[in-house]
N, C-alpha and C positions, 0 to 999 in steps of 0.2 A: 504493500500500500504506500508506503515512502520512499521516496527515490534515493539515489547518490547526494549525498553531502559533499558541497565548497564550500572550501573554507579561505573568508579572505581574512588575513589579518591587516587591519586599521586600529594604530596607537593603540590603548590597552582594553579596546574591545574588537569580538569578534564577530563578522556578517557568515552565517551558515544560510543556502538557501534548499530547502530540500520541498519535495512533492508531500502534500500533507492540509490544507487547507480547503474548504469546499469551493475558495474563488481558484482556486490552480493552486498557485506557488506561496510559498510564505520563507520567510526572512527571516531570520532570528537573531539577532545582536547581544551578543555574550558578553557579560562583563566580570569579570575575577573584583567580587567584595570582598576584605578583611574584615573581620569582625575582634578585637583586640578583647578574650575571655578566656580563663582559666578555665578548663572543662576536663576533670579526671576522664579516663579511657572508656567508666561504663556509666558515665552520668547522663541523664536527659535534658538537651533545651528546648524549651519550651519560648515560644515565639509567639507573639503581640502585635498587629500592624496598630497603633495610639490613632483613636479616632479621630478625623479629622485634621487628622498632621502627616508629613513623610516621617514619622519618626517609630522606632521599634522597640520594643521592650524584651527584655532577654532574663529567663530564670536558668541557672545552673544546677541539675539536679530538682533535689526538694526545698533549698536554700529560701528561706524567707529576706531576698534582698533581690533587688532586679538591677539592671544595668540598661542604660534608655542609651542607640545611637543611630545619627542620622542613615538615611539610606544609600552614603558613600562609604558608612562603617566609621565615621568620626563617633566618640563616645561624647553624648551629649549631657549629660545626669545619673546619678545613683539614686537608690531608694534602701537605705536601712531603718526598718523601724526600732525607736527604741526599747520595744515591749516584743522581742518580734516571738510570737506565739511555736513556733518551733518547726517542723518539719511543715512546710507548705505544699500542697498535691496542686495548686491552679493558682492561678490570680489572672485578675481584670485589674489595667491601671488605665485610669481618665487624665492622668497627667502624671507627673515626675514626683508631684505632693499629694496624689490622690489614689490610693492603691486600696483594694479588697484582695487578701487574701483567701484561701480555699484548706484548711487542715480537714480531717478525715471526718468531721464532723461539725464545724464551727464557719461560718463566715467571721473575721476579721477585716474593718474598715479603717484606714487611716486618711488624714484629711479631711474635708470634707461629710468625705460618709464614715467618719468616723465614729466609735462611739467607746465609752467607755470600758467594754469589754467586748471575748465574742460570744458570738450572735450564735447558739445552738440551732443546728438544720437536723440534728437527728429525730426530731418526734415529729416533723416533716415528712419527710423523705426514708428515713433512716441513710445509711453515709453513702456518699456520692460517689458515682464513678466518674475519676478524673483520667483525663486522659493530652499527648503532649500536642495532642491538636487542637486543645481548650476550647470543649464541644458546650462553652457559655458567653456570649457576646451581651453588653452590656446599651441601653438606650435611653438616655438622659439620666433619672436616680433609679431607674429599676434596671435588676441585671438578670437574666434569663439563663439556664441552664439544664442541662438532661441528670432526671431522678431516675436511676437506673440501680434498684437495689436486689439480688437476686437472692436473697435470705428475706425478703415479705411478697408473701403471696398475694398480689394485687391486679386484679384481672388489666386493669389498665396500663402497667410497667410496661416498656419506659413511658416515661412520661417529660414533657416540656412544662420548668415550671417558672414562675417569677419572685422574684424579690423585692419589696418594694422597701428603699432605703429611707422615707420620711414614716410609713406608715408603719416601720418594722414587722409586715409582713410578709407571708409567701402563700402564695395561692398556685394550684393545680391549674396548669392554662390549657393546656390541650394533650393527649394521647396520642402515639403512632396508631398510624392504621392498624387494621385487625390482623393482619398477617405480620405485622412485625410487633407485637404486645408480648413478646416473650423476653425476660432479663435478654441482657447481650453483653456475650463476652470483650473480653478489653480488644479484642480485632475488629469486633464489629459493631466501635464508638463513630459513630458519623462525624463529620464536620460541619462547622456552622458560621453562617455569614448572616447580615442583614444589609437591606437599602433604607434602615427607618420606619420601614413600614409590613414589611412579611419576615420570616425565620424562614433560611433554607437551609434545610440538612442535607450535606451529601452522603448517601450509605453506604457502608463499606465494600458492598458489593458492585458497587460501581453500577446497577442497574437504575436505580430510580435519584431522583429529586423529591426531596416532602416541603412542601412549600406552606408556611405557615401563616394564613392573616390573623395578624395581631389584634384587630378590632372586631371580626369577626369572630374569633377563633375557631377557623374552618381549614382543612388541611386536604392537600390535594396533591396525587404523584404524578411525575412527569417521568416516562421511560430516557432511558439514556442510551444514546447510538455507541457507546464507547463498554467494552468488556472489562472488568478485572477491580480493585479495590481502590476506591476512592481515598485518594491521602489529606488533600486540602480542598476546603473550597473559598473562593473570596471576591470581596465588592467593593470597584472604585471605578467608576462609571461604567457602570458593565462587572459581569461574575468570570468568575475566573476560575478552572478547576485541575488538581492534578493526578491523575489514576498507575496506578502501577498496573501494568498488564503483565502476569506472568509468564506466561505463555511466548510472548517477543521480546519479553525481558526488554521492555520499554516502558518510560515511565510519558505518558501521554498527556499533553497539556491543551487544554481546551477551551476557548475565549467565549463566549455567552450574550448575549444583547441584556437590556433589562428585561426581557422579558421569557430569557433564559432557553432562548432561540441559539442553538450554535451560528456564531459567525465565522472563524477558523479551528484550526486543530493543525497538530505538530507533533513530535516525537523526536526523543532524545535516546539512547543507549542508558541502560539504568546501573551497566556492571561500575560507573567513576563515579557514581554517586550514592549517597545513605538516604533515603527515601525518607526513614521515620524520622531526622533532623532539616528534612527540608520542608517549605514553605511559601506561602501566597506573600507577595507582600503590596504596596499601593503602585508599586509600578514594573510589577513583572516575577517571574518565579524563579525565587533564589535556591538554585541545589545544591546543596552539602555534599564537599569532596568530601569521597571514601579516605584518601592518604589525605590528611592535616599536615602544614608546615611545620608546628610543632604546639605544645601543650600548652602555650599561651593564646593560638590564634586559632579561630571556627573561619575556614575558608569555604566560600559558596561561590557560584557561577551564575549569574543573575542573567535572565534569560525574558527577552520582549521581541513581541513580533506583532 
């Protein structure tokens, strides 16, 4: 389905043009980001595009402290809380002072949504499955996330639920379809975007889209032309998605209109890259080299077409 790759080199990025787009041909412009992070050999990062900014947010591990840098890899802010609650499985941050932690059990808010202590979600949900594709995105003071507990027997598990940070609470917003209401194992955590106004998960099976209205709370699948596990998904004028296909051992990226219309698609070789450390970000999809420079630096190849 993809043709011969050219490769030109121009200054420190690359033009690949290969067959793979429903208009013909597509372009790809490769660029080598540093990201300047201490990251032991089995730890996870977990990756943030900061709303409404080119800016990213970076966890090492379960580390309750994050590291904010522009989308050239300049490090722009830290984040240490002085209370910080201890092994952290998520977080949402709204800015560099305004961070919600996720422990196995507790929302902790600092800044703004901060509060005095944290905020138990266990008689909610009971404890959340976190996962390093941060399957919770957050929209003005309520932040949205998947209750996925496979130890309570709840005909509606999983479930999409909300948090509201003035009203300290959490309400039950909508349930997956009937065929996927069974707990789901840590492979099969979707991803999740928003445009403001719907929740779309991509499933890990790379078959469907669950498109979520927010005011409605009505939920609706979209089949998906692409085979194999959905790793990201994401929204900056237009949705963005990246799927591993096992099978061509290609990790498949795919550009979306708003209205989640394919408008191209592409594909890259998935053996130079680590899949579960790459990521969506506001202007293109950065994939994590397999070989690192060395144990201070996360190097990624940021890829637009």
């Amino acid at each position: 389905m993809f043709g011969r790759y050219a490769l030109i080199v121009i200054s420190t990025a690359i033009l690949i043009s290969g067959l793979g787009c429903l208009s013909g041909q597509a372009t790809q412009e490769v660029t080598p980001v540093i990201f300047q992070l201490v990251k032991p050999p089995s730890a996870t990062i977990r990756v943030q595009v900061m709303p409404g900014q080119e800016m990213l947010a970076f966890q090492v591990g379960n580390q309750p402290a994050l590291t904010f840098f522009d989308t050239e890899g300049k490090e722009v802010g830290t984040f240490h809380p002085a209370d910080p609650p201890g092994q952290a499985v998520g977080f949402y941050a709204w800015s560099v002072d305004s961070v919600a932690l996720f422990t196995e059990a507790d929302l902790w808010g600092y800044g703004p949504h901060g509060s005095a202590k944290g905020i138990s979600m266990a008689g909610v949900y009971g404890t959340p499955l976190m996962d390093s594709h941060h399957p919770m995105i957050s929209l003005d003071d309520r932040i949205y996330f998947l209750a996925n507990n496979p130890e309570m027997i709840m005909a509606d598990l999983p479930m999409i639920y909300r948090y509201n940070f003035h009203k300290h609470q959490t309400d039950g917003l909508m349930s997956f379809p009937p065929e996927l209401k069974q707990p789901l194992t840590d492979d099969q955590v979707p991803s999740m975007t928003s445009d403001g106004q719907t929740l779309v998960l991509a499933t890990s099976g790379g078959q469907d889209l669950l498109i979520y209205d927010l005011t409605r709370r009505t939920v609706r699948q979209i089949p998906s032309p692409v085979t194999g596990y959905a790793l990201a998904i994401g929204y900056h004028r237009g949705y963005r998605r990246m799927i591993l296909d096992p099978d061509a051992q290609r990790l498949v990226l795919q550009a979306m209109d708003g209205g989640l219309n394919e408008v191209s698609r592409t594909s890259v070789p998935v053996g130079d890259y680590d899949p579960e450390h790459s990521f969506i970000g506001p202007d293109g999809y950065y994939l994590c080299r397999k070989e690192q420079p060395n144990s201070s630096e996360v190097a990624f190849d940021r890829i637009a077409f």
